[in-house]
N, C-alpha and C positions, 0 to 999 in steps of 0.2 A: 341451381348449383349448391352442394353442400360445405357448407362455411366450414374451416378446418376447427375445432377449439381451440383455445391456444394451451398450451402445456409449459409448467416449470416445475422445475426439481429445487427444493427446499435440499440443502445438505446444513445439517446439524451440527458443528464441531463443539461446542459446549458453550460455556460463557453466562452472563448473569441470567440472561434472557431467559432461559430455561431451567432456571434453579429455582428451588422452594427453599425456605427458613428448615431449618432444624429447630423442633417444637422443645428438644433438652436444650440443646448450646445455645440456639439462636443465630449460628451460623447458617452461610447460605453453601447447599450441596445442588449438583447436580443433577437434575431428574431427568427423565426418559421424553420422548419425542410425544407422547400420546399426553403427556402432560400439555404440552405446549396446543395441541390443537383443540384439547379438554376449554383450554380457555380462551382459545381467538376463534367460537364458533361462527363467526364473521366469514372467515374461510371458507366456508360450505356458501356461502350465498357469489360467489366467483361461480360465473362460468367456464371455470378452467378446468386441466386435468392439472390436479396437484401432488403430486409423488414428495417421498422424501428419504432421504438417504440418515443414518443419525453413525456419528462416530462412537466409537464402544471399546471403552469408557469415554464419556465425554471430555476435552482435554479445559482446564485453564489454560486463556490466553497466556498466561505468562510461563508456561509452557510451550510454548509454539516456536517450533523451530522447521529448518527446510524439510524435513523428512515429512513432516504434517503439509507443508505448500504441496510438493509432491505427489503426496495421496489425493490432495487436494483437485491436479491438475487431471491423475489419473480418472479419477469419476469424472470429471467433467469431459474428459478424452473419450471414455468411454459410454457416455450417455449423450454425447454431443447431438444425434442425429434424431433423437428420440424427442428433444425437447429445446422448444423456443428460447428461453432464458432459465437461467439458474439463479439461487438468492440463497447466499450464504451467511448464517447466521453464527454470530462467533463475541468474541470475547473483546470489547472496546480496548483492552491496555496495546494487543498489537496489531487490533485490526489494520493500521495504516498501514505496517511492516508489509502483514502479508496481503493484503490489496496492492501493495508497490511490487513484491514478489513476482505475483500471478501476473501481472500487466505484460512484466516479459517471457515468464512461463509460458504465457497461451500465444504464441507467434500468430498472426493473421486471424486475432479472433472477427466473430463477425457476428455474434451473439450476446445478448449482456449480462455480464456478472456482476450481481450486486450483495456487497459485502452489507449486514445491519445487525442490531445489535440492539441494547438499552441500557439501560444506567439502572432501572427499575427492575426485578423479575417480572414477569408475564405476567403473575396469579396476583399479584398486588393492588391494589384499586387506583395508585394514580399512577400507572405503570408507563412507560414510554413505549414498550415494546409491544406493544399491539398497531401502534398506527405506522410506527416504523416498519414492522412485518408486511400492515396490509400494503402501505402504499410500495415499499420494495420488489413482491410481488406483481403488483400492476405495471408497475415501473421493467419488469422481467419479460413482462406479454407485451408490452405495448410495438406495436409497428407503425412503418412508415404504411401510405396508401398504396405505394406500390407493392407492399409484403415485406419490407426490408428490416429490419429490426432497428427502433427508434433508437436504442442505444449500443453499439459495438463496444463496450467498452468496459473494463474493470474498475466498479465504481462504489463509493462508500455512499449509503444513504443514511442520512440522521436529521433528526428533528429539523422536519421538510427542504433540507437542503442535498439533493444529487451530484456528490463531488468526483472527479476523476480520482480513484484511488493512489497512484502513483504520487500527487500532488497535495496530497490530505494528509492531515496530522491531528494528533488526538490532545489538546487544550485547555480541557476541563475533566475535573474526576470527579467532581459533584453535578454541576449543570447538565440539563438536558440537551444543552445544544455542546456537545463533548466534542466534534471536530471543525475544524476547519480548512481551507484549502487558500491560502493566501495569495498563490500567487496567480490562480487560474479562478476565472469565476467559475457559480457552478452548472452544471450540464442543464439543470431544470431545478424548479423551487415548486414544488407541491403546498398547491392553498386550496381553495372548493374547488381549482380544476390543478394540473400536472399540467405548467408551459415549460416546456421543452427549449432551449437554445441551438438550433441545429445548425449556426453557425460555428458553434464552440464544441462540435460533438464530433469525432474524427470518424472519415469514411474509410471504412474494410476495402481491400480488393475481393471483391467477390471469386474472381478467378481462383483464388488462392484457397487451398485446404488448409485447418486448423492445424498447426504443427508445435505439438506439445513437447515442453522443455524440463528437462528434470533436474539436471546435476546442479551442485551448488558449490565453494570453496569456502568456507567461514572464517579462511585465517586475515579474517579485518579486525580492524580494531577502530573506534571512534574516541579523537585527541583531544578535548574541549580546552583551549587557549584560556589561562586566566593570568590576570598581573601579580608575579612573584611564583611564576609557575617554575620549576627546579630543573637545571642541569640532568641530574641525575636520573630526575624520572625518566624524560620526555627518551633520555640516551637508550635505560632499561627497555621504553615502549618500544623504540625503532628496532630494538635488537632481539625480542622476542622472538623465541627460533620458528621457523615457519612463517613468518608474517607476511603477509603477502601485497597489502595493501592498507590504506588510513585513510577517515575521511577527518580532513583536519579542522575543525569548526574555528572559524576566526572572529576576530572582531570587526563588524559594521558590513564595511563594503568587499570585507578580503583583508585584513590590516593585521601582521602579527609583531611581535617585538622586534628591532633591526639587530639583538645580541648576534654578536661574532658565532657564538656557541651555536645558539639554534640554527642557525641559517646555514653552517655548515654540517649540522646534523642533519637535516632536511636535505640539505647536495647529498653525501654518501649517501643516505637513505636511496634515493632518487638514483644513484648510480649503481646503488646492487641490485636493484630492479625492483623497488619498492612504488608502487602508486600512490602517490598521495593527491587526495582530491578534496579542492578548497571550497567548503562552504561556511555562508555569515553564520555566527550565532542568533540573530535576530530572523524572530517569526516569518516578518516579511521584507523583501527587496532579494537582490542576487550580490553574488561578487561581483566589483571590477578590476580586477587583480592592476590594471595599467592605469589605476587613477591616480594613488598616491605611490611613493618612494617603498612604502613599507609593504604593498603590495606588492612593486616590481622587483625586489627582492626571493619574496618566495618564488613568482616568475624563475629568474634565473636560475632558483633551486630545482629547477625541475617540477615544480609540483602544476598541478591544473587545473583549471579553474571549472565549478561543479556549477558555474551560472545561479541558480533560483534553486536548486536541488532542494526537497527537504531530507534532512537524516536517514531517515526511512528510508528514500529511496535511492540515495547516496549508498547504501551499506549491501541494500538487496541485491543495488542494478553492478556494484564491486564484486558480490560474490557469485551472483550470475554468468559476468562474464568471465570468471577467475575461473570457475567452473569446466567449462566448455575449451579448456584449455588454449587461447589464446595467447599469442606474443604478446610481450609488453609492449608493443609500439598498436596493435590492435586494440590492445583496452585502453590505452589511455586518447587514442581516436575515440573510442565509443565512447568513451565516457566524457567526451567533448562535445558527443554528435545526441542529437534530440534521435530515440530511435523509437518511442511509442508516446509523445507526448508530455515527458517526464522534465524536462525546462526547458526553458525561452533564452533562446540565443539571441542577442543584439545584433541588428541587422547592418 
């Protein structure tokens, strides 16, 4: 019986990984895809079929906005039956964003997407982004013994930790270990071998066909809570024409100021149909909106509590659904309800 190869599609979208130095400025530019395989001739000793898609011109990550997730979703929609896994390489400042993106872009994936990246370029001698590439790739083929794909799941790989994208956040702008995922361990830690946690890995309905999601709504805004934060502002940000929704970052566990002012900014807010969705400022832990007085205050504002959410995915999984045109009593369900993995409801 002839063993299938296995196949992944490298997409390109820009970012340090495949940039070279300018030999005038000493700036780092963008270079072409053949650049990138010139220097991980490692890649030829896979037994895979390796394709690669490259975006033209390459974008900065700090550039990246939905119309790029999009394109993003579109190739993988359209190359879906062609190829085992896909590894997308991209630009560290929003990989998290758009790893949180695509988790609810790709509805019933059942194939894995794996977001990597470096902090190094490629061509440089202590570079990060050659082992990140190889092992994200292997990490792309790898299956179950039954044929099933070891990982279903949009997932950020970095200096050997395999994170669920939606749950990863980007931590360091100098170190090589640049993300982490705090509230979810991670899917697999790559050492001399790739162990996998296939209790922490969420199973696809196979029955189900990949059902690819596009539209977006951008009118969010993110509120960050500090002491001696103003009247004035907080009134301007709620009333921004169009605004659609906030993810309001608090303090600790959920905790905002008990001022008369805010609290009944946050109620109108909350009654002209505005979402507001409460996550801590702190790395790790969730809201408890019902533990202290100053929580259950926003409570009665109407606002909801985002559980463990990170930013990222508080803002993505806001414009997502804002998108798709939903009632306000549906999104701020959804954004209550765990719908791909993205936090932990207390039970």
């Amino acid at each position: 019986m002839r063993v299938k190869t296995p196949s992944v599609l490298l997409i390109y979208t820009g970012g340090t990984i495949g940039m070279i130095e300018n030999p005038e400025t000493g700036a780092l530019e963008n270079f072409n895809f053949d650049h990138l395989l010139k220097h991980v001739p490692e890649l030829k000793k896979f037994n895979y079929r390796i394709s690669s898609y490259q975006f033209d011109p390459p974008i900065d990550s700090s550039d990246m906005e939905p119309a790029y997730w999009a394109k993003l979703v579109k190739i993988i929609n359209y190359n879906y039956d062609y190829f085992d896994g896909f590894v997308i390489l991209h630009g560290t400042d929003t990989m998290a964003y758009t790893a949180s993106a695509l988790s609810f872009m790709l509805e019933n994936l059942s194939k894995p997407v794996i977001l990597t990246g470096s902090q190094l370029p490629i061509g440089t001698l202590r570079t990060d982004g050659k082992e990140n590439l190889i092992t994200a790739i292997e990490i792309a083929a790898a299956k179950n013994p039954e044929g099933t794909a070891m990982i279903p799941e949009v997932c950020i790989f970095f200096e050997n930790h395999l994170m669920r994208g939606n749950r990863t956040t980007k931590i360091n702008a100098e170190n090589f270990n640049a993300f982490r995922s705090f509230n979810y361990p991670p899917l697999a830690k790559a050492g001399i071998h790739i162990k996998y946690e296939p209790n922490l890995i969420r199973q696809p309905d196979l029955t189900k066909p990949l059902k690819p999601h596009y539209l977006f709504d951008t009118n969010v805004v993110i509120l960050t809570l500090f002491p001696g934060i103003q009247e004035g502002i907080v009134t301007s940000l709620l009333h921004v024409p169009g605004l659609k929704a906030v993810v309001l970052k608090t303090f600790g566990s959920g905790n905002a100021p008990q001022k008369e002012w805010f609290i009944q900014q946050l109620k109108e807010a909350t009654d002209r149909g505005i979402v507001i969705v409460n996550i801590t400022q702190c790395a790790s832990g969730a809201v408890e909106m019902g533990r202290y007085e100053t929580g259950m205050h926003l409570l009665e504002a109407g606002v909801i509590s985002g559980y463990d959410s990170t930013p990222e995915c508080a803002v993505t999984k806001l414009m997502f659904l804002l998108g798709h045109g939903l009632s306000n009593k549906e999104i701020r369900y959804k954004m209550n309800s765990c719908l791909i993995g993205e936090i932990t409801k207390p039970i």
